[in-house]
C-alpha positions as CSV (number, residue, x, y, z in Angstrom):
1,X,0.0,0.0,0.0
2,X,1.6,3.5,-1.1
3,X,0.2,7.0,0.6
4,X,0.4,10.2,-1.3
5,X,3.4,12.7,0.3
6,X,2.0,15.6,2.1
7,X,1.8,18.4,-0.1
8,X,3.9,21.4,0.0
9,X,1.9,23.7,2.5
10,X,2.5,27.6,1.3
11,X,1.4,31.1,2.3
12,X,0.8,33.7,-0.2
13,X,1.9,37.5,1.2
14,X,0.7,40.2,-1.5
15,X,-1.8,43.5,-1.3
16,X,-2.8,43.0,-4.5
17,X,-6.4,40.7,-4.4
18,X,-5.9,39.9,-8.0
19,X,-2.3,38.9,-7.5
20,X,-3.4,37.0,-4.6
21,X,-6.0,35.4,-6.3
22,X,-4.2,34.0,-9.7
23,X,-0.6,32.6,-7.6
24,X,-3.2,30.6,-5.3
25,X,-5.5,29.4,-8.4
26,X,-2.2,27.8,-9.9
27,X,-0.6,26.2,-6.8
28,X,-3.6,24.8,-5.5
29,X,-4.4,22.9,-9.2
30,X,-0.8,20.9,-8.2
31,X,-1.2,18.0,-5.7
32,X,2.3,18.3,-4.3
33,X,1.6,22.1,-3.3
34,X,-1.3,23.8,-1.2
35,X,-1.9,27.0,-0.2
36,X,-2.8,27.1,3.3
37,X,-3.0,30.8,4.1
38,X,-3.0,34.6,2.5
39,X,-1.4,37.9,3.8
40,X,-2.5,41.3,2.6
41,X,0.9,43.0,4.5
42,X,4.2,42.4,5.7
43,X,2.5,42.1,9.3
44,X,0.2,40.1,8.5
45,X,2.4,37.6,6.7
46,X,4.3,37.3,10.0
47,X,1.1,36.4,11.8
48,X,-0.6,34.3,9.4
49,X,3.4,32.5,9.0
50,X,3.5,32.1,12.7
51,X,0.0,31.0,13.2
52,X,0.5,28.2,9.9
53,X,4.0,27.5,9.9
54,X,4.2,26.9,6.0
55,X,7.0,25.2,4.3
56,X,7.4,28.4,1.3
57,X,6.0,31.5,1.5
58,X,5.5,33.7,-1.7
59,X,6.4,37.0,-0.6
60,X,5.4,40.7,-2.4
61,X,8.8,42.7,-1.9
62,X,6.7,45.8,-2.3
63,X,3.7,45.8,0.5
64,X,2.0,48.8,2.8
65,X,3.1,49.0,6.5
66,X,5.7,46.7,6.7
67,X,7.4,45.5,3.3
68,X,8.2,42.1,2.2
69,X,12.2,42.7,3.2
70,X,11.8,43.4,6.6
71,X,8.6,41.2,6.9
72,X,11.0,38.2,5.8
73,X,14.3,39.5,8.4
74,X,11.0,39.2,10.9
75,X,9.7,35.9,10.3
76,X,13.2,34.1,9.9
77,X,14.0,35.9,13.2
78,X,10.7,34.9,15.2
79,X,10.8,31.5,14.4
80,X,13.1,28.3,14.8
81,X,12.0,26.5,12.0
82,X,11.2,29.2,9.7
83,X,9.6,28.7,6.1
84,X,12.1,29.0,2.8
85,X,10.5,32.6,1.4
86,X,10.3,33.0,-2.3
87,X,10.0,37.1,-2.7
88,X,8.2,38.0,-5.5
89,X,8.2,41.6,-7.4
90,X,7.6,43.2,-10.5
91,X,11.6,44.3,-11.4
92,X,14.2,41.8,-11.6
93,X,16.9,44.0,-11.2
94,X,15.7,46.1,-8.1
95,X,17.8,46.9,-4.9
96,X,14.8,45.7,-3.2
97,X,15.2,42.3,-3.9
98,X,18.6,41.9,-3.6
99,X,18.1,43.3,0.0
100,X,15.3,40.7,0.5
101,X,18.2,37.8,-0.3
102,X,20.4,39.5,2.0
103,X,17.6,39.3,4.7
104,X,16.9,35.6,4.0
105,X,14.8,35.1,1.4
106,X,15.6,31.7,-0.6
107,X,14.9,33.5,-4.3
108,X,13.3,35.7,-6.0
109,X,10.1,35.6,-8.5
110,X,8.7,38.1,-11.1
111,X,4.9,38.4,-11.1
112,X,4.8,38.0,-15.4
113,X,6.6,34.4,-14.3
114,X,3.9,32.1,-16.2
115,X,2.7,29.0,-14.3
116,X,5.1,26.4,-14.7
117,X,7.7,28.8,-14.2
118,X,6.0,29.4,-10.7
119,X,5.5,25.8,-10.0
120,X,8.8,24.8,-10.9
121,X,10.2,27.7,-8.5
122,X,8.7,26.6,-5.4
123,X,9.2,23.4,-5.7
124,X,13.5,23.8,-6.3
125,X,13.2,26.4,-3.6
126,X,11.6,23.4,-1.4
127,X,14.0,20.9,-2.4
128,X,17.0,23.3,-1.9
129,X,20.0,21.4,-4.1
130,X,20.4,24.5,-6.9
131,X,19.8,28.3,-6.9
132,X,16.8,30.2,-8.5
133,X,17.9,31.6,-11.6
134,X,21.5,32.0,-10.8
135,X,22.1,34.4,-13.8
136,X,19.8,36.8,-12.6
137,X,21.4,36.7,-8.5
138,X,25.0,37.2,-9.5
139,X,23.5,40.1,-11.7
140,X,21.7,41.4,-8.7
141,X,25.4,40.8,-7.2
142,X,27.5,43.0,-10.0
143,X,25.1,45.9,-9.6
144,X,25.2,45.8,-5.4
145,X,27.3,43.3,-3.6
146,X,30.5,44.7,-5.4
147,X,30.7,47.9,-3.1
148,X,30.3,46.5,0.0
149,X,33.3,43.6,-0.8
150,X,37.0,43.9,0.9
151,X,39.6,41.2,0.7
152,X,40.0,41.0,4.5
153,X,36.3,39.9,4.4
154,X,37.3,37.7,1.8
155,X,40.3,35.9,3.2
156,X,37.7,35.6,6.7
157,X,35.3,33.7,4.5
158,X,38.2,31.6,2.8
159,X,39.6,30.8,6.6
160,X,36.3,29.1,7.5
161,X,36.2,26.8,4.5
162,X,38.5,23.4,3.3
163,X,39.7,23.7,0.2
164,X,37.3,21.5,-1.5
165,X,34.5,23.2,0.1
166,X,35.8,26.9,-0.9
167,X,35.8,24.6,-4.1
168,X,32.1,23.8,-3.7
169,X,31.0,27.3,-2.8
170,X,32.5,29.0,-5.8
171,X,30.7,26.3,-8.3
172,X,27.1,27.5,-6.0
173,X,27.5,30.7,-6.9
174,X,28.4,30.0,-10.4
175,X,24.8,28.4,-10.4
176,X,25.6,24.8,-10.3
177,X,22.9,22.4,-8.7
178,X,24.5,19.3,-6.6
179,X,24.3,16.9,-9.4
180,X,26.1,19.5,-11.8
181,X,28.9,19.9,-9.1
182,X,29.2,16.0,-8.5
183,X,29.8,15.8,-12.2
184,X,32.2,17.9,-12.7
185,X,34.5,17.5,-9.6
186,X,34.0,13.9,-10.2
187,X,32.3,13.6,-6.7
188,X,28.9,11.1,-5.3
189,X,25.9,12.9,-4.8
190,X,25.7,12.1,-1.3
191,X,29.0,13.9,-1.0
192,X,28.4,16.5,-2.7
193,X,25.6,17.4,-0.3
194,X,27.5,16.9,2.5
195,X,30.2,19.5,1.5
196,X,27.0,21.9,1.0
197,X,25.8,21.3,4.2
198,X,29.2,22.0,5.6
199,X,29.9,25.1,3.9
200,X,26.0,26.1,5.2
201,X,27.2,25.1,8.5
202,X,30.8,27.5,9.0
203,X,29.0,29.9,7.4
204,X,26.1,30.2,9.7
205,X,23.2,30.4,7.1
206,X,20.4,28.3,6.5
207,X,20.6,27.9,2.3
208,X,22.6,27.8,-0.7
209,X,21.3,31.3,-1.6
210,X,22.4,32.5,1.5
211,X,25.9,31.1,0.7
212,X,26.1,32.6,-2.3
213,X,25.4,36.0,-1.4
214,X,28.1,36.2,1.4
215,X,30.8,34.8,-1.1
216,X,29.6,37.8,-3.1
217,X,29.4,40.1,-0.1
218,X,32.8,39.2,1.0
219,X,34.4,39.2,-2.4
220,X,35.2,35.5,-2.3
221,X,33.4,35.5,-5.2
222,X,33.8,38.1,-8.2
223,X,30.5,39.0,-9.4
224,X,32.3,39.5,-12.8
């Protein structure tokens, strides 16, 4: 006897009814993902987060009263098992949403995405083993991480790593998902994952996206 998995439980966090409306039409027609509660504000996405405990939440960067970057730092703050949070917004590159990936968030989503595009989003974002359109977050890192970069912060980061994970890290940020880093360091996939997991670990973030944007941050990685 097989039982169904439980489906992906998400909360959708935009002022817009219409916006609201579509994004939960199309998850909710997928029997891997369900959309168990909606947020009009920042605020409210904490409370409605808190109450639900998702797994993703889809997250407006641009809402009244409190805004979807400091309504992420919040919910990643307040709880010990927070959701993966998926900000989405109607620029791709906007200082906004690079500061929602500094805050946390897993990714980023533009509201023309079409439906697969959405589907296939949360569900990577879920699963965690690649980035969210990696050519568009080390574009996001040219225009804004470059400034803030100094090679003592660099040779910090470098300190913390092995070699073969500084290895690993630079081949995240270049976009590569486990199985394309297995294959081309010659590596298991199991292994591969646990050098991701170590280079989460002495870095002190939850995600690969968070990785990535400190080796950016730092400099370790060259957004050019």
């Amino acid at each position: 006897m097989t039982t169904e998995a439980t489906p992906l439980r998400i909360v959708v966090a935009d002022d817009e009814r219409m916006v609201r409306t579509a994004l939960c039409s199309i998850l909710n027609a997928e029997p891997d993902l369900e959309v168990v509660g909606e947020a009009t504000t920042g605020a409210e996405a904490l409370s409605v987060t808190r109450s639900l405990r998702p797994d993703i939440v889809l997250m407006d960067v641009r809402m009244p009263q409190v805004d979807g970057i400091r309504a992420t730092e919040q919910i990643l703050s307040a709880m010990d098992e927070p959701p993966r949070i998926i900000v989405v917004t109607t620029f791709e590159n906007d200082s906004y949403v690079y500061d929602a990936l500094r805050a946390g968030a897993s990714g980023f989503l533009l509201k023309r995405a079409g439906a697969d595009e959405l589907i296939d989003a949360v569900r990577l974002v879920a699963r965690s083993d690649s980035l969210l359109f990696p050519s568009a977050v080390r574009s996001l890192a040219a225009a804004y991480a470059g400034e803030r970069a100094t090679r003592a912060e660099a040779d910090r980061l470098r300190a913390r790593l092995s070699d073969r994970e500084a290895e690993v890290l630079r081949l995240m940020a270049a976009g590569l998902s486990n199985a394309e880093i297995a294959e081309r360091l010659f590596l298991g996939a199991a292994t591969v994952k646990t050098y991701v997991a170590g280079v989460l670990a002495k870095l002190g973030v939850r995600d690969r996206t968070q990785a990535v944007v400190a080796a950016y941050e730092t400099g370790f990685v060259s957004p050019s």
